[in-house]
C-alpha positions as CSV (number, residue, x, y, z in Angstrom):
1,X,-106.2,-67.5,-118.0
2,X,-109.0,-67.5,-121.2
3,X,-108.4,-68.5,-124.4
4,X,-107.4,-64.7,-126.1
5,X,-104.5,-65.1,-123.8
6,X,-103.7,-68.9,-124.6
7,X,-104.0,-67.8,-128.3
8,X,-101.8,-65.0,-127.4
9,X,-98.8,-67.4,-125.7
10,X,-99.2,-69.6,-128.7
11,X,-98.0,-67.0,-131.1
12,X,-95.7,-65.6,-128.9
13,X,-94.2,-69.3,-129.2
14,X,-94.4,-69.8,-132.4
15,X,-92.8,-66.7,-133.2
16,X,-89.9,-67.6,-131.3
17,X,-89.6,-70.8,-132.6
18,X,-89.5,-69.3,-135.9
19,X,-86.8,-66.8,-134.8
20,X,-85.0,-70.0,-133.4
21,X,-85.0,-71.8,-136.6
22,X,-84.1,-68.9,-139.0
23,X,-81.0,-68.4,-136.5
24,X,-79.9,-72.6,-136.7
25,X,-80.3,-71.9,-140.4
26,X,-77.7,-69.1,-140.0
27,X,-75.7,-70.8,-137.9
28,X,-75.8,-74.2,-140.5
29,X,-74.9,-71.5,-143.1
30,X,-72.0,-70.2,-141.5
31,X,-70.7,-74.0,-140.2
32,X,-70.2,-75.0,-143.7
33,X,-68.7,-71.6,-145.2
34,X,-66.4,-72.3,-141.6
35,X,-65.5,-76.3,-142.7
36,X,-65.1,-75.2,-146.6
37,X,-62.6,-72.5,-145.3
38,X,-60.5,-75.1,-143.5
39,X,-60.7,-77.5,-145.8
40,X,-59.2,-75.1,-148.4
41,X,-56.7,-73.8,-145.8
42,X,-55.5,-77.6,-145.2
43,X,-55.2,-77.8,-149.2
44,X,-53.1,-74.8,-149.5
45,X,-50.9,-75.7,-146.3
46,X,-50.4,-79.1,-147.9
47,X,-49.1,-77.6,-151.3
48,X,-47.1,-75.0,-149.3
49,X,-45.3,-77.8,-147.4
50,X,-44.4,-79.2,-150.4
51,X,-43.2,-76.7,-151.8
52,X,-41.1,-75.6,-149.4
53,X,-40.1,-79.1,-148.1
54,X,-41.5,-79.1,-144.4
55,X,-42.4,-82.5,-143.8
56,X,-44.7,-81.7,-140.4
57,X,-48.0,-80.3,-141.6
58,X,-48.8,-80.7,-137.5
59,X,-50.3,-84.2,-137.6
60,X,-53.5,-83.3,-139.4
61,X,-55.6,-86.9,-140.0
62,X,-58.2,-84.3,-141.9
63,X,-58.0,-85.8,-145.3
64,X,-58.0,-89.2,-144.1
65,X,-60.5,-92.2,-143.9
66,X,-61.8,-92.6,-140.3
67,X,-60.2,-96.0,-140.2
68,X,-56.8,-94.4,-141.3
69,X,-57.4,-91.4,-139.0
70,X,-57.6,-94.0,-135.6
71,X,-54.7,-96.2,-137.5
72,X,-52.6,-92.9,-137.3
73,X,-53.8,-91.2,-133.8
74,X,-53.4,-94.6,-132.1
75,X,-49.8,-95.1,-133.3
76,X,-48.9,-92.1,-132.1
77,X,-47.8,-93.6,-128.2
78,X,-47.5,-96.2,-125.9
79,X,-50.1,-95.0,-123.8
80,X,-53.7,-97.1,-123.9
81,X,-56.5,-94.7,-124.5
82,X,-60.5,-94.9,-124.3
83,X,-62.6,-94.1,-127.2
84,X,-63.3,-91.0,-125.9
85,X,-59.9,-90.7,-126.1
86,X,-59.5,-91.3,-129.7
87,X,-62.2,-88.8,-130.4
88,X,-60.1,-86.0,-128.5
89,X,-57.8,-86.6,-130.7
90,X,-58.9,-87.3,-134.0
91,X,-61.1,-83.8,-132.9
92,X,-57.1,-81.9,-131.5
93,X,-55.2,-82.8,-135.2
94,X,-58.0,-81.8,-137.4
95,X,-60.5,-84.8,-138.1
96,X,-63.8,-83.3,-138.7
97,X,-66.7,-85.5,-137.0
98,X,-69.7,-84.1,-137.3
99,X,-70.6,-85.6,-140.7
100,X,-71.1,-88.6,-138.5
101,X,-74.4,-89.3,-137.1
102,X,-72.9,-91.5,-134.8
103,X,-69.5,-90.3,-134.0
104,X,-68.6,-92.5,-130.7
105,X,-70.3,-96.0,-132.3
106,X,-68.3,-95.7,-135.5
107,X,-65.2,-94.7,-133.8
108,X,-65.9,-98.0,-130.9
109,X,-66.7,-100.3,-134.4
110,X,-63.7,-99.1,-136.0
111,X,-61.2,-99.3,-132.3
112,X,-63.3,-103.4,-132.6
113,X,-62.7,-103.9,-136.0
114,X,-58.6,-102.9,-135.3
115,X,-58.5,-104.9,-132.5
116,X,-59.7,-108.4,-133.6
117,X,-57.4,-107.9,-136.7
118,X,-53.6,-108.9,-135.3
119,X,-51.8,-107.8,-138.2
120,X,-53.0,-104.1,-136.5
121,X,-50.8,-104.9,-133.4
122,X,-53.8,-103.5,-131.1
123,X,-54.5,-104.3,-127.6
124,X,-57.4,-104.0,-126.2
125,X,-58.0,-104.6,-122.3
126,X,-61.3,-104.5,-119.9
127,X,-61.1,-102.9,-116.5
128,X,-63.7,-102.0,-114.3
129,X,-66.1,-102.1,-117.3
130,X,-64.2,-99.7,-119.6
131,X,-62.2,-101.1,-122.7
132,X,-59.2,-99.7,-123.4
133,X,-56.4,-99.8,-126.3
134,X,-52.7,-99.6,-126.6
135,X,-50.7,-99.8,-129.7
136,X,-48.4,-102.7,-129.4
137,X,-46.6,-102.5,-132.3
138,X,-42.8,-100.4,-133.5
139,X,-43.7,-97.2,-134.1
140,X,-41.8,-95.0,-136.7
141,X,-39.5,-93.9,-133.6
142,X,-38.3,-97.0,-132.8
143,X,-37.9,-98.6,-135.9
144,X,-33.9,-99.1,-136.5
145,X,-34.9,-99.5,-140.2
C-alpha cells in the first residue's frame, strides 16, 4: 500500500464520517420535533380529560419532577423493584430520560435519597449484592379513608 492509496482511504473516511454526522444531525432534528410532538399531545390529552371528566390519563409521570416520578412509579405495588426497574417504568408511563446525562445515577441518588427519609415509607434491602426497594407504606387502594 503507498501513500496515494492511504490518502485515498483517508478521504474515503472522512467522507463517511461526514455523511455519519450530517445523518445524527437529522436524527437529533427529528428526536426533538418527536419529544415536542408528545409533549403537546400529553397537553392536549390532559385538557381533554378534563374536559370530559376521565380521571385516568394512563399513569403518565411525564410532567413530573424525577423525584415525584419514582415517588409515583414506586407506589404503585407491593412488589420490591431494582433501579433498573424504576427506569422501565418511569420509561413504560411516559417519563422522558434522555435529558439526563446520567439517567441510572440520578435515578439510584434519588431511590437513596427516598430511602434514608422514613416519612417516604421505603424499604430498601441488599441481596446477593443488588439493592432492592419496596413501598411499605398504604397505597391509595388500601386506604379506608
Amino acid at each position: 500500500m503507498d501513500a496515494d492509496d492511504i490518502r485515498q482511504t483517508y478521504w474515503k473516511f472522512v467522507s463517511e464520517r461526514t455523511d455519519l454526522c450530517g445523518r445524527r444531525a437529522e436524527l437529533e432534528a427529528e428526536l426533538s420535533e418527536t419529544r415536542n410532538k408528545i409533549t403537546h399531545l400529553d397537553q392536549v390529552l390532559e385538557h381533554l380529560a378534563s374536559l370530559s371528566g376521565i380521571t385516568d390519563t394512563s399513569g403518565s409521570v411525564s410532567r413530573l419532577g424525577l423525584t415525584d416520578a419514582i415517588r409515583t412509579v414506586v407506589q404503585v405495588n407491593r412488589e420490591r423493584f431494582s433501579p433498573q426497574d424504576v427506569k422501565q417504568r418511569l420509561q413504560d408511563r411516559g417519563y422522558d430520560l434522555s435529558d439526563l446525562t446520567a439517567p441510572m445515577a440520578s435515578i439510584y441518588k434519588v431511590l437513596s435519597r427516598l430511602a434514608e427519609n422514613p416519612e417516604e415509607q421505603l424499604g430498601r434491602e441488599k441481596e446477593d449484592g443488588r439493592i432492592y426497594y419496596k413501598y411499605t407504606g398504604v397505597t391509595d387502594d388500601e386506604n379506608p379513608f
